[in-house]
C-alpha positions as CSV (number, residue, x, y, z in Angstrom):
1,X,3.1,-4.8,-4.1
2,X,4.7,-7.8,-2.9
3,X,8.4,-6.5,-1.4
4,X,8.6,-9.6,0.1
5,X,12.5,-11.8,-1.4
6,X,14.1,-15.0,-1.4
7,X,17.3,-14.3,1.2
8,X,19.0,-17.8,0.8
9,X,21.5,-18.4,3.7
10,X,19.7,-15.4,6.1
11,X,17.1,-15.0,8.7
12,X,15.3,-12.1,7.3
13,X,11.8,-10.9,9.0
14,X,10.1,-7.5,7.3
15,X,8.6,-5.8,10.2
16,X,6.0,-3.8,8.2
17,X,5.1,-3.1,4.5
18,X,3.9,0.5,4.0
19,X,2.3,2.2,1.4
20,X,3.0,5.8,1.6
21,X,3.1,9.6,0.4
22,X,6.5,10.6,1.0
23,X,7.7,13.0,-1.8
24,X,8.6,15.2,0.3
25,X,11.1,14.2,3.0
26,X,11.2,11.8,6.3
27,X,12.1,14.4,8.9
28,X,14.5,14.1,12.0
29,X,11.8,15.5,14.4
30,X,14.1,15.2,17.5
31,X,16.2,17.5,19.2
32,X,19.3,15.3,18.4
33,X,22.6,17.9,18.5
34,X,24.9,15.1,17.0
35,X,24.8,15.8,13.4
36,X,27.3,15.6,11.0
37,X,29.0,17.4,7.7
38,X,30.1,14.3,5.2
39,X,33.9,15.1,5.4
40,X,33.6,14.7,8.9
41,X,31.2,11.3,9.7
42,X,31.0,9.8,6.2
43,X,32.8,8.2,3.3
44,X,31.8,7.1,-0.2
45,X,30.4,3.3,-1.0
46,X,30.0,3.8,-4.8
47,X,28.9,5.7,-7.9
48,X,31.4,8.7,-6.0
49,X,30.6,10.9,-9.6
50,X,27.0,10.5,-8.5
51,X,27.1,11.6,-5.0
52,X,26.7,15.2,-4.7
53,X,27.7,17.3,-1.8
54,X,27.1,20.9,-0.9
55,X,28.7,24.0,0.1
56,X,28.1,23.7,3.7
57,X,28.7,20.0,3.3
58,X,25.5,19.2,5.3
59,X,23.4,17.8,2.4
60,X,24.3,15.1,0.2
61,X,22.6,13.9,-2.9
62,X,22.7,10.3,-4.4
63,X,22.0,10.1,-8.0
64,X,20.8,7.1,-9.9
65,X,21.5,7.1,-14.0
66,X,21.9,4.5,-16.5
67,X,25.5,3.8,-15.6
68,X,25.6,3.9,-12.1
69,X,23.8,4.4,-8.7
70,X,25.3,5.7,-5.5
71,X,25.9,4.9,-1.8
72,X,27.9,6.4,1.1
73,X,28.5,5.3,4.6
74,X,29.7,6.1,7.8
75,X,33.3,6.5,8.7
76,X,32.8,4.5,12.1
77,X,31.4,1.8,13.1
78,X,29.1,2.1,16.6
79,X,28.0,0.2,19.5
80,X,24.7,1.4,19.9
81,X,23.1,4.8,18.8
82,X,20.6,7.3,17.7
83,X,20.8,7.3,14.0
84,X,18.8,10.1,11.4
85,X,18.1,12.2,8.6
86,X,16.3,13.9,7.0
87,X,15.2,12.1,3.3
88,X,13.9,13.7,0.5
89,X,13.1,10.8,-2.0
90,X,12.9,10.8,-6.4
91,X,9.7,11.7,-7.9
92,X,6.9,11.3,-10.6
93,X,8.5,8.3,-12.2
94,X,10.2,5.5,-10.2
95,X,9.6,2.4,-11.0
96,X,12.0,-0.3,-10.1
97,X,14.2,2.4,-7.7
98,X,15.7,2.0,-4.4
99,X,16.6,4.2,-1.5
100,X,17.7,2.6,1.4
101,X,19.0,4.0,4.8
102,X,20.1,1.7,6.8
103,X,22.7,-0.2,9.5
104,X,25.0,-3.0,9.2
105,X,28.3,-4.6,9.8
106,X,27.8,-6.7,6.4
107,X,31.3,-5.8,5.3
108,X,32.9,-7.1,8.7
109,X,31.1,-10.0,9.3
110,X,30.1,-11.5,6.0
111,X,28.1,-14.6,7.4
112,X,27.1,-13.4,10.4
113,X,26.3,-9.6,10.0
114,X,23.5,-8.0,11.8
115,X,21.2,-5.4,9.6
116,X,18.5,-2.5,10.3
117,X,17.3,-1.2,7.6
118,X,14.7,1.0,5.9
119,X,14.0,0.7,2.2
120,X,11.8,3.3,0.1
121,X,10.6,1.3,-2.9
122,X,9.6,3.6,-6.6
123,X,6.6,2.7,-8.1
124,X,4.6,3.9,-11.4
125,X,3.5,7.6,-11.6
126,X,0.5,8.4,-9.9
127,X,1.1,5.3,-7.2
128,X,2.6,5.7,-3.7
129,X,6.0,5.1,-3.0
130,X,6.5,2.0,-0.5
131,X,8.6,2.0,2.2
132,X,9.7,-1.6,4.1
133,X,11.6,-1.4,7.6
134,X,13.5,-4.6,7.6
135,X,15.0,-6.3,10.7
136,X,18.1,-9.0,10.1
137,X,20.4,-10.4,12.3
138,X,22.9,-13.0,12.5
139,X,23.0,-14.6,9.2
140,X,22.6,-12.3,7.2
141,X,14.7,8.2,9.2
142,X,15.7,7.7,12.8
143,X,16.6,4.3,13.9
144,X,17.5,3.6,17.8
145,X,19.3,0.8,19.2
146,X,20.4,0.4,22.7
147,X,21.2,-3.0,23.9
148,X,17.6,-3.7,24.9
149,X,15.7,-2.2,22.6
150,X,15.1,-0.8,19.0
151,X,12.9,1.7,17.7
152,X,12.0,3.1,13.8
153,X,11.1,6.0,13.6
154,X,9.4,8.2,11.3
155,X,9.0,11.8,12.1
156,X,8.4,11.5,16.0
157,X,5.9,8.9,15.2
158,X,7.5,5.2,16.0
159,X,6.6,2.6,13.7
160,X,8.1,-0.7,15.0
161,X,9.4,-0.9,18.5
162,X,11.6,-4.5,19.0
163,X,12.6,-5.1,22.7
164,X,14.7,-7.5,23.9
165,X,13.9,-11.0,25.1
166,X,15.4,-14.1,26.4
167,X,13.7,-15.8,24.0
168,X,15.7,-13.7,20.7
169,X,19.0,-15.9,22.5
170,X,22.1,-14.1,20.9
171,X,19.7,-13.1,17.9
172,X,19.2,-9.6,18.6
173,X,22.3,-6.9,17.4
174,X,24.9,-6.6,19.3
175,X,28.0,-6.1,17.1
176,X,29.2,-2.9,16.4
177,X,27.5,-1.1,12.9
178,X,28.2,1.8,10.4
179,X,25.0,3.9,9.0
180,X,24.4,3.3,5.2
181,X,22.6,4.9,2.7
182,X,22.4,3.8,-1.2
183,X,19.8,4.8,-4.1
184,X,19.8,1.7,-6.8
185,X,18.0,-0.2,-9.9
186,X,16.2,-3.1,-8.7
187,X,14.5,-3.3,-11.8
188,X,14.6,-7.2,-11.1
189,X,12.0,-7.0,-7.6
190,X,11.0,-3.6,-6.7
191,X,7.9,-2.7,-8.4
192,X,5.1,-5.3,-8.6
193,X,7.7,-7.8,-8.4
194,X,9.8,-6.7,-11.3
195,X,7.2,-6.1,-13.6
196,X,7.5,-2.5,-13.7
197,X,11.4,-1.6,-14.6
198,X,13.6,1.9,-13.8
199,X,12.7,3.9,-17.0
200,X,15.7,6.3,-17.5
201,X,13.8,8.5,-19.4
202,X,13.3,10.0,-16.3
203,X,16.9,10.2,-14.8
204,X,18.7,11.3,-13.2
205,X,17.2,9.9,-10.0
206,X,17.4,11.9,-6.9
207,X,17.7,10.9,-3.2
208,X,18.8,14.2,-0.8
209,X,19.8,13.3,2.5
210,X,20.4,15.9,5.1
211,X,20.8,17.0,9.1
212,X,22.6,13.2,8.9
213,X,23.0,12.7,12.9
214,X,25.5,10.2,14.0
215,X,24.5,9.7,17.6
216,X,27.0,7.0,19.3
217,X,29.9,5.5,20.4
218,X,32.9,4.7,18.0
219,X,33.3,1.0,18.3
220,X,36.3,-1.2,16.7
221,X,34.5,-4.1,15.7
222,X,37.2,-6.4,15.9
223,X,37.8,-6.0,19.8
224,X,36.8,-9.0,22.0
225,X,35.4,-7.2,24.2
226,X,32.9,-4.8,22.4
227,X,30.9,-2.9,25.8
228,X,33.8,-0.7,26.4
229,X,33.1,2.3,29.2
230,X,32.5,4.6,26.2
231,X,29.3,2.4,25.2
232,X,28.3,1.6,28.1
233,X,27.9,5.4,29.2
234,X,26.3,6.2,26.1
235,X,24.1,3.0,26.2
236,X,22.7,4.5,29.5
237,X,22.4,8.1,27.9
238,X,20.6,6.9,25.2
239,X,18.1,4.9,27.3
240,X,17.0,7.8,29.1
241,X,16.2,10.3,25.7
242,X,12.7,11.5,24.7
243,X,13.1,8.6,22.0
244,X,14.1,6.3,23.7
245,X,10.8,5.6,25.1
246,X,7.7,5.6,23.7
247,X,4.6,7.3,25.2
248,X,1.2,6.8,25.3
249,X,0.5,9.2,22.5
250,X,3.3,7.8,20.8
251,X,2.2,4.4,21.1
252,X,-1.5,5.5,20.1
253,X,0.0,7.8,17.0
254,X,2.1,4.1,16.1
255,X,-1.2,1.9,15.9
256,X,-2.9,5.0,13.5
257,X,0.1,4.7,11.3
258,X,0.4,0.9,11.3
259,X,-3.7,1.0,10.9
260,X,-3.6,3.4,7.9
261,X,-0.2,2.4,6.3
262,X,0.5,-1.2,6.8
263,X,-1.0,-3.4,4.6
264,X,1.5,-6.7,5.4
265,X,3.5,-8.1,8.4
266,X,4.8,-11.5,8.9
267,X,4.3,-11.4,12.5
268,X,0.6,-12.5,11.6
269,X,1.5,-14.6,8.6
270,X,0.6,-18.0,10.2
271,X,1.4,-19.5,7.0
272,X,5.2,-18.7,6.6
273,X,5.1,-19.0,10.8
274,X,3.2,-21.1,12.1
275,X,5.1,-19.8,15.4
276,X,5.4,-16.5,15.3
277,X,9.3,-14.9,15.9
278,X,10.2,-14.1,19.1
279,X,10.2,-10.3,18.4
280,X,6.5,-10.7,17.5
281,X,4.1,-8.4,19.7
282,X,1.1,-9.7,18.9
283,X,-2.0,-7.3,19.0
284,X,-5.8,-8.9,19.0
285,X,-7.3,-6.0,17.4
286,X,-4.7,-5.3,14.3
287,X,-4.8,-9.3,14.4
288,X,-8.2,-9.5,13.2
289,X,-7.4,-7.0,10.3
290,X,-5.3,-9.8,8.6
291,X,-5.3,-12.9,6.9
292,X,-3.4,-16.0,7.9
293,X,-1.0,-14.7,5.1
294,X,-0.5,-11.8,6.8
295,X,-1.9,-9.6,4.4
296,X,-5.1,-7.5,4.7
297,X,-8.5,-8.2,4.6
298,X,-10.7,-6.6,2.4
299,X,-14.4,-6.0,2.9
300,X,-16.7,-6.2,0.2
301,X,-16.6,-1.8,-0.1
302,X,-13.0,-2.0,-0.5
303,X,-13.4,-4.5,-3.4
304,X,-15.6,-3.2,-5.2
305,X,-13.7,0.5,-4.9
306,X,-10.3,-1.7,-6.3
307,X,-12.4,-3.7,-8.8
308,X,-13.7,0.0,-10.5
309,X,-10.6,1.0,-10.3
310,X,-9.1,-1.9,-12.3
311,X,-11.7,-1.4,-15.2
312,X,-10.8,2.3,-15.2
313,X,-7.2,1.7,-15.5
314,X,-7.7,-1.0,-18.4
315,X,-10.2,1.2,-19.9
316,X,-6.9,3.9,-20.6
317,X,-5.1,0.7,-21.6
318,X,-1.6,1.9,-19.6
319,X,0.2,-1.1,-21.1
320,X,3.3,-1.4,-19.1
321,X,3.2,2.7,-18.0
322,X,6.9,2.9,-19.2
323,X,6.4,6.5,-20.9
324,X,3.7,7.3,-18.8
């Protein structure tokens, strides 16, 4: 599945493109002692008949039907942080869905806004859910960022470390952001590139979000002067954390994951940069695994296991899987 937009007017780079079994939920694994209720770190974005909170107030729901999806977002703004929850994403049918958990000061600075962002893509029954981690800056579940470095997470198993160079200039996050998370129809791009729509037959959609950690410093993005004592205290805190480093068999557990799951990344597509970004780590061995487009190379076993495949599936003569 090609994930991969047209963002006219922003400076977008998809750090990986994952195919993955997660049903079940993207887990916190850290000891992180900063979590939230709603009432207390979180407002509503939209769709507020759709989001669905608790007794205890520590688990919130967003539901998707055929009149509306739903969002919600942090009360505060921060400088920095350690950002999580636990996600438990929609099921059987979800074509054309979107659950995204993510950061951004979008709504503050509209042509300049920074933006870290996971995105769990639906797909047809039977087929994985996708998930892409995207990195935007400028123009345009556990996510560090300290002023010299960012980490995804997922589980305690980090998936895209971005550190800090001169050669990123002012293009690496520094404004202050709030912690978002949305469920959608993106009927139009999704799923094989729109070809698969959200079939509400199946609705509602369920996204469950819970121990939501806000792990930072309140920041008021419209201050000049945005490294206040408060950041730069927590700044150091957070650089010295179990996650904010990643160990050997943390970085070996992170080349498994990118070798099992990741099937594109643009820091080896030669042909849409012939110079590869400045955040670009470039690895011979997972190098050799792609083509200039960045995608993977196949061997002649894996073609002839998708070719099979293919005839089997146009053998039950799907169609379009819409009732499926």
């Amino acid at each position: 599945m090609d994930t991969l937009r047209s963002l006219s007017k922003t400076r977008s780079f998809l750090s990986l493109v994952l195919s993955l079994h997660l049903l079940c939920a993207v887990d916190a694994a850290f000891n992180v002692d900063s979590t939230v209720t709603f009432n207390n770190g979180f407002s509503h974005l939209f769709g507020e008949g759709n989001t669905i909170r608790s007794p205890d107030d520590k688990t919130v729901q967003l539901h998707l039907n055929q009149y509306t999806g739903s969002g919600f977002k942090s009360s505060d703004l921060y400088n920095h942080g350690f950002f999580s929850a636990k996600i438990k994403l929609p099921s059987d049918y979800t074509a054309g869905i979107v659950v995204a958990f993510y950061m951004t000061n979008g709504d503050v600075f509209h042509k300049t806004h920074d933006e870290l962002d996971f995105e769990f893509l639906g797909n047809i029954r039977g087929k994985k859910m996708e998930i892409s981690d995207k990195y935007v800056w400028k123009w345009e579940h556990n996510i560090l960022w300290t002023t010299n470095i960012i980490i995804f997470y997922i589980d305690d198993v980090p998936i895209r470390e971005i550190v800090r160079n001169d050669a990123m200039g002012a293009d690496f996050p520094s404004k202050p952001m709030g912690l978002y998370a949305t469920i959608w129809d993106a009927s139009d791009w999704a799923t094989s590139g729109g070809k698969y729509k959200v079939n509400y037959k199946y609705a509602p959609f369920v996204a469950e979000f819970t121990d939501l950690a806000l792990h930072g410093c309140v920041a008021d993005p419209l201050q000049e002067v945005v490294t206040t004592d408060c950041a730069a205290r927590d700044d150091g805190q957070l650089a010295s954390d179990d996650y904010a480093s990643i160990t050997p068999k943390q970085r070996n557990a992170m080349k498994k994951f990118i070798g099992k799951y990741m099937y594109y990344s643009y820091c080896y597509d030669t042909v849409r940069y012939p110079v590869p970004p400045p955040e670009c780590v470039m690895d011979r061995e997972i190098r050799q695994r792609f083509k200039d487009t960045g995608r993977l190379k196949f061997d002649e076993k894996h073609h002839r296991r998708f070719k099979k495949r293919g005839e089997v599936m146009n053998a039950r003569n799907y169609g379009n899987q819409e009732d499926v």
